[in-house]
GUROGU-697611 format. One record per residue: x, z, y of N, C-alpha, C in turn; residue in one letter. Coordinates in steps of 0.02 Angstrom, whole numbers, plus 50000, padded with zeros to 5 digits. Example, Ala and Ser with C-alpha at 12.3 -4.5 7.8 and 13.67 -1.06 7.14 Angstrom:
% GUROGU-697611
506605039049716506155039049775506605039049835A
506425035449888506845035749947506455039450002S
***
This chain:
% GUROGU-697611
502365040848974502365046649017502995050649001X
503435052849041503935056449045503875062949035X
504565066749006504375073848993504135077949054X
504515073849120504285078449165503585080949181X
502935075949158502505076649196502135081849199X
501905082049258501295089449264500885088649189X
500925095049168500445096649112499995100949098X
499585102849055498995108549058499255115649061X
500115116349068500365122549064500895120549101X
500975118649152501605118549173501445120249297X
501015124149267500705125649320501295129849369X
501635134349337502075139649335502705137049394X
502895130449373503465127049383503095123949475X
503555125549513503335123849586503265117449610X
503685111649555503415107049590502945102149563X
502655105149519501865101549496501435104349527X
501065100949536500265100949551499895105649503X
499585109049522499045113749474498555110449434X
498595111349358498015107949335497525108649323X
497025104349329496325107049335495755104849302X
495405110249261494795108649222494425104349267X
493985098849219493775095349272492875090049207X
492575092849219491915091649185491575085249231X
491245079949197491015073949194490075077849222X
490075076649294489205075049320488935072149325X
488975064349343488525057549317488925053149354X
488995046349318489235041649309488605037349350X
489105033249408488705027749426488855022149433X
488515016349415488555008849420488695004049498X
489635006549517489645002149570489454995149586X
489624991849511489854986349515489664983949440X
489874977949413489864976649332490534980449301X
491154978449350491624981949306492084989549357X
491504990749380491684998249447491145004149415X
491395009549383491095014549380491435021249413X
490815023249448490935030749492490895036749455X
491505039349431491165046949387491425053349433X
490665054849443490815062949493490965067249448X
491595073049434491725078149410491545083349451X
491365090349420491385096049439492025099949441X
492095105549469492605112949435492475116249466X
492605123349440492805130249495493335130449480X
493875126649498494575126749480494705124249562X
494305125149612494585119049657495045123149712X
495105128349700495355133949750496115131049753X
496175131949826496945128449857496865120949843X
496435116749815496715111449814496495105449895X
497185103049875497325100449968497015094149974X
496945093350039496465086850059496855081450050X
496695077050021497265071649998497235066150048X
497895061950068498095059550125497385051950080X
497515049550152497175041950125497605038450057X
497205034750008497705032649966498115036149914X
498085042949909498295048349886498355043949798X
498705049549765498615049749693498345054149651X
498035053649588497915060149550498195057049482X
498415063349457498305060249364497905065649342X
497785058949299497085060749257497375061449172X
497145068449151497395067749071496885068949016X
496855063848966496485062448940496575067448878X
496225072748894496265078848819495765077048770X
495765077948703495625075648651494725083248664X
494405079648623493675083348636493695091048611X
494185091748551494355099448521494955099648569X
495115097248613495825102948643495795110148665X
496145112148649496405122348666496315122748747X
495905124148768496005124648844496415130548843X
496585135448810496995142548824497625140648825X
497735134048816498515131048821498525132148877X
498205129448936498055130049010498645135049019X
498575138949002498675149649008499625146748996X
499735143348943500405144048886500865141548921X
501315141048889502005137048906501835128748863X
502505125348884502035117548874501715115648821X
501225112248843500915107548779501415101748761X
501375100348686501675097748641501315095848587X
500955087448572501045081148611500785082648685X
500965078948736500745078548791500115074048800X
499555074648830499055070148826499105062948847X
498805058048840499105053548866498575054648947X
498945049849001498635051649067498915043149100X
498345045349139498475040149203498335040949284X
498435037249307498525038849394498005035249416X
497605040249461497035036849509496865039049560X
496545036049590496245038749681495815043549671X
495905048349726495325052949718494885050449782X
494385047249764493855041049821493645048649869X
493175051949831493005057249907493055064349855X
493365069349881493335076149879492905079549916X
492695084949893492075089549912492485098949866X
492835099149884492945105949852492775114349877X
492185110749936491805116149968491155117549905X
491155111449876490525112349790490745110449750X
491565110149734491965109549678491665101449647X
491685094949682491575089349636492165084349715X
492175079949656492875074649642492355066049645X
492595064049653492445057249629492905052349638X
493095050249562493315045949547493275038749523X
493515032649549493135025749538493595023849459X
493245019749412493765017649361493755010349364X
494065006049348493864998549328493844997849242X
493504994449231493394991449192494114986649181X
494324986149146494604978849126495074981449078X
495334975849022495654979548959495564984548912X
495644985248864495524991648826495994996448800X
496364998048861496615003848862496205009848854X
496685018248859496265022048864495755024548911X
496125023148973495585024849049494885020149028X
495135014049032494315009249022494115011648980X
494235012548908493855015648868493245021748860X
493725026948883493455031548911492835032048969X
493015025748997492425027349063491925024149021X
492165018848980491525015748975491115021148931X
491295025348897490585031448865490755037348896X
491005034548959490745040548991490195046848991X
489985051748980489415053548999489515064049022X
488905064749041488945071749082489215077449019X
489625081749044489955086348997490515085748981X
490635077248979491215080548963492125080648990X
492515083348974492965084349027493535082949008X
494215081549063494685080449082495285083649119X
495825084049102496285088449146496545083549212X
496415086449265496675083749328497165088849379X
497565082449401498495085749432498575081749498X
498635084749552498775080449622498155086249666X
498255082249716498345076049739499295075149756X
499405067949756500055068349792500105060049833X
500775060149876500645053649903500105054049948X
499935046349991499535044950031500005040650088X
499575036950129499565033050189499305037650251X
499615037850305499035039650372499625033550415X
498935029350429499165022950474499445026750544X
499955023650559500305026750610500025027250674X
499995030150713499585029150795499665024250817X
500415020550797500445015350850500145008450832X
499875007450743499565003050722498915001650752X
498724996250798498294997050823497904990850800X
498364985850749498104979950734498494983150666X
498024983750603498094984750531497754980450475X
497884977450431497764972350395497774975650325X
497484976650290497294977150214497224973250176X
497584974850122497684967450075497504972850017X
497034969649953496974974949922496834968849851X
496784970649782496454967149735495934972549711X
495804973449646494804977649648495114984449610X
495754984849580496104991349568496134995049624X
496244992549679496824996449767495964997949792X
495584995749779495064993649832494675003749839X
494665006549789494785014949816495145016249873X
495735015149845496355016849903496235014449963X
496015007749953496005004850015495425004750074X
494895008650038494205010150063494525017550091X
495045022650084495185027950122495385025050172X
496005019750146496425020050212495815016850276X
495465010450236495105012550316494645014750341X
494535021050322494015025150330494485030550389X
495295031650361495865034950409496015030350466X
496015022550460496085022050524495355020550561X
494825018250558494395017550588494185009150587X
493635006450615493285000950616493814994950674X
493875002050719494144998050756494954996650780X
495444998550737496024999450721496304991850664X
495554990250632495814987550555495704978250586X
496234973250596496104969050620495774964450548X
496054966150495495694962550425495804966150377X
495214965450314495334968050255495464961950228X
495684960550151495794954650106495664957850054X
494984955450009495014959649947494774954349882X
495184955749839495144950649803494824952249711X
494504949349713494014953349638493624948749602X
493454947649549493304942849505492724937149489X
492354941149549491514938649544491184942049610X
490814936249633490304938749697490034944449667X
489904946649618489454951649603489934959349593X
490754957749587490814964449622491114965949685X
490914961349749490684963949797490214971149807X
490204974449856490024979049850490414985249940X
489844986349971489984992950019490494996350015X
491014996550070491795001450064491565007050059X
491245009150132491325015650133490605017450181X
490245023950173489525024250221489835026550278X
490575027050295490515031250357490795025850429X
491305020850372491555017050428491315010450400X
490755003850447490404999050417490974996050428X
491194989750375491734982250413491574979950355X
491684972850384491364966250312492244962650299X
492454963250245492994961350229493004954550229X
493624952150192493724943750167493634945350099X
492984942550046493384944049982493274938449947X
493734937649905493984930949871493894932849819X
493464927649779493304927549696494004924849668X
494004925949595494324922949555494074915249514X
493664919149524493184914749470493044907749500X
493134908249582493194903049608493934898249625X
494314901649603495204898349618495144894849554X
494724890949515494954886449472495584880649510X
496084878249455496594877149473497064878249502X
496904884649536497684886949569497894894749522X
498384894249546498734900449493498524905849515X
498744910649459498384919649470498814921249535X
498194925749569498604928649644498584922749685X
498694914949684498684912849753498324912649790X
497664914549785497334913249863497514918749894X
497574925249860497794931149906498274926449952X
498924926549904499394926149951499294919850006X
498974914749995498784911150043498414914750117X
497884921450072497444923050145498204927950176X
498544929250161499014933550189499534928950234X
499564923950198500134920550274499684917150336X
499024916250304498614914150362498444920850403X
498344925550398498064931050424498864933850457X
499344933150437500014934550465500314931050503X
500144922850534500074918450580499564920750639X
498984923450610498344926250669498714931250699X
499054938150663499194942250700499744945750671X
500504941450733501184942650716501334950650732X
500974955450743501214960650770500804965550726X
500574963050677500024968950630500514972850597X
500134979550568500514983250509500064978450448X
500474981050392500004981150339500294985650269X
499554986650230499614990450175499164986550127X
499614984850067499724979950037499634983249955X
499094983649923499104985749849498754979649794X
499274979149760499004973449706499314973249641X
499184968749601499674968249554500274965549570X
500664969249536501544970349563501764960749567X
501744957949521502094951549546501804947049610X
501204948449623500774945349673501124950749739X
501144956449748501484961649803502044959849800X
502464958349772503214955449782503174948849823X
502804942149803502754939549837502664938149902X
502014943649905501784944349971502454949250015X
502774954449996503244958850039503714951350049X
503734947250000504494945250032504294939750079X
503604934250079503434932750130503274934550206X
502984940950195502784944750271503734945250280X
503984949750252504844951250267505064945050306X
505114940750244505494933950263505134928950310X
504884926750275504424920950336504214924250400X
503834929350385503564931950444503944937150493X
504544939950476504804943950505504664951050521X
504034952150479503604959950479504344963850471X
504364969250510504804973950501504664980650449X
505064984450412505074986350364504644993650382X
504504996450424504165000050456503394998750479X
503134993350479502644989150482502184988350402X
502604987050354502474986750310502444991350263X
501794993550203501874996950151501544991950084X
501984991150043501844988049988501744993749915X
501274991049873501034995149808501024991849757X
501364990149699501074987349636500654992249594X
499944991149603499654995449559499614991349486X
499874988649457499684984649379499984980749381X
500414977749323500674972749316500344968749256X
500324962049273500164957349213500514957749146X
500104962049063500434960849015500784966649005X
500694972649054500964977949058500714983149045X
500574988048996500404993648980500514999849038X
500205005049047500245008649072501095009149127X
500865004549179501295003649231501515008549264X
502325008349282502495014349332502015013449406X
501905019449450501535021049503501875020649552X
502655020549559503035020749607503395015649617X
502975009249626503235002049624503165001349696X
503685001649719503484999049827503684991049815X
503984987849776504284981249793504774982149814X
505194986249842505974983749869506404984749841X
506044987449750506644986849701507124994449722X
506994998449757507515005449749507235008849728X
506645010049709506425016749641506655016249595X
506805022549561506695022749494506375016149450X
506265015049383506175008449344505555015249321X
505745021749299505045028749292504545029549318X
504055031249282503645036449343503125034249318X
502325036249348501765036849320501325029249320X
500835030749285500605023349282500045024649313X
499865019949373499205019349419498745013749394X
498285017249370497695013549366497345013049416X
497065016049456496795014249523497075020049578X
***
C-alpha cells in the first residue's frame, strides 16, 4: 500500500474518500468459500451510491486501535487494507454488505474467516464503477468467483434483458449460487474441478471465443485473474476485432501474487501502483 492511500485521518485532504467506522452485523454462508458480512455505521452521511462494480477499501485496524486518530493528522504504521465491492448499500439504515472469498491465507481471508458481530473495520470509497452504455444492447460477462460481486451489479445495471451471456467460472458445483433477487438469469458456470487436464483459465477462455463467434457485435466486461484477462483482451482485440470501446477488462488477482494492484485494465498503460482488489 502506498503512502498515498486514504487513511483513518486523511479525511481533510479532498481527494480521498471519507473514512468510515464500520462494525461487523452477521456474517452469512453464501457459498463454502463466499461469506456475506453486513456492516453497520452512523458514519454513512454523504456517502455516494456506488456505480455498478464500484470499489471500496477496506482497512484492517488492529482490535486496540485509537479510533481518535480518525480526528488526527496521519496514522503511522498505516493499516494494512484491501479493495472490495460494495455488493448492496442501504445507507438510509447505515449497513454495507460486503462478499469475501475464501481462498489463501492472507489477511482479508483470514479475517472473514472469524469473522463475528462487533467487530470493526475502517472503510474508504466508494470509487470507480461500470454503467453499461445505452447502446450495449447485447452485453456478455465474463467473470471468475472474485469479479462475481462486481459482476452480479453490473447486471443488475443493465437488466435481464440487455445481458446476452454471463460466464462464471468457480471451483465446485457447490459454489454455484443466486446473482442477484432483483434481476433472475441462469449463467454459464464452469467448474474447475472439472477441467482436469487442461490448464488454469482455459475453459474460460475457450467459453469466450465461442460466445464471441455467437455474438460479433457484443460489449463485454471482463474481470478475472490478470493473466487469464490478458489473454482474453488480446483475443476479443485480435481475433475478434472487439473495438476498444466495446470492451472493459479487470485483473482482479494474479497467480502467486500478494496483494495485487486494482488498476490492472490489461492494456499495460497504468501505473505498475495502486491498490490491491480482492473482490
Amino acid at each position: 500500500m502506498t503512502s498515498g492511500e486514504p487513511t483513518a485521518a486523511s479525511a481533510s485532504k479532498p481527494n480521498f474518500p471519507i473514512p468510515r467506522k464500520i462494525t461487523v452485523k452477521e456474517v452469512t454462508v453464501l457459498s463454502p468459500r463466499m461469506r456475506r458480512v453486513t456492516f453497520i455505521s452512523d458514519q454513512f452521511d454523504g456517502f455516494e451510491p456506488p456505480l455498478p462494480g464500484a470499489h471500496i477499501k477496506l482497512f484492517f485496524v488492529p482490535g486496540d486501535f485509537d479510533w481518535s486518530l480518525m480526528d488526527n493528522s496521519p496514522v503511522r504504521p498505516l493499516p494494512p487494507s484491501r479493495t472490495y465491492t460494495p455488493r448492496n448499500v442501504r445507507p438510509e439504515i447505515g449497513e454495507i454488505d460486503i462478499d469475501f472469498m475464501l481462498h489463501g491465507e492472507g489477511i482479508a481471508s483470514g479475517w472473514a474467516r472469524q469473522a463475528t458481530p462487533g467487530q470493526h473495520l475502517v472503510l474508504a470509497g466508494p470509487r470507480g464503477g461500470y454503467v453499461p452504455p445505452e447502446t450495449a444492447d447485447r452485453l456478455i460477462i465474463v467473470a471468475d468467483d472474485t469479479a462475481i460481486p462486481a459482476a452480479s451489479m453490473v447486471l443488475e445495471a443493465a437488466g435481464e434483458t440487455r445481458i446476452a451471456e454471463m460466464i462464471l467460472e468457480v471451483d465446485t458445483l457447490e459454489e454455484e449460487r443466486p446473482l442477484s433477487p432483483h434481476v433472475p438469469f441462469s449463467p454459464i458456470w464452469l467448474h474447475r474441478a472439472e477441467g482436469i487436464g487442461k490448464a488454469f483459465g482455459e475453459r474460460l477462455v475457450e467459453e469466450v471465443r465461442r460466445a464471441a463467434r455467437e455474438y460479433p457485435d457484443a460489449y463485454w466486461w471482463v474481470a478475472c485473474e490478470s493473466g487469464i484477462m490478458r489473454r482474453i483482451r488480446h483475443s476479443l482485440a485480435q481475433e475478434f476485432d472487439v473495438p476498444a470501446d466495446r470492451l472493459l477488462t479487470r485483473g482482479y488477482w494474479k497467480q502467486q501474487a500478494e496483494n495485487y494492484p486494482d488498476n490492472d485494465y490489461g492494456d499495460d498503460s497504468a501505473s505498475k501502483a495502486g491498490h490491491s482488489h480482492t473482490h
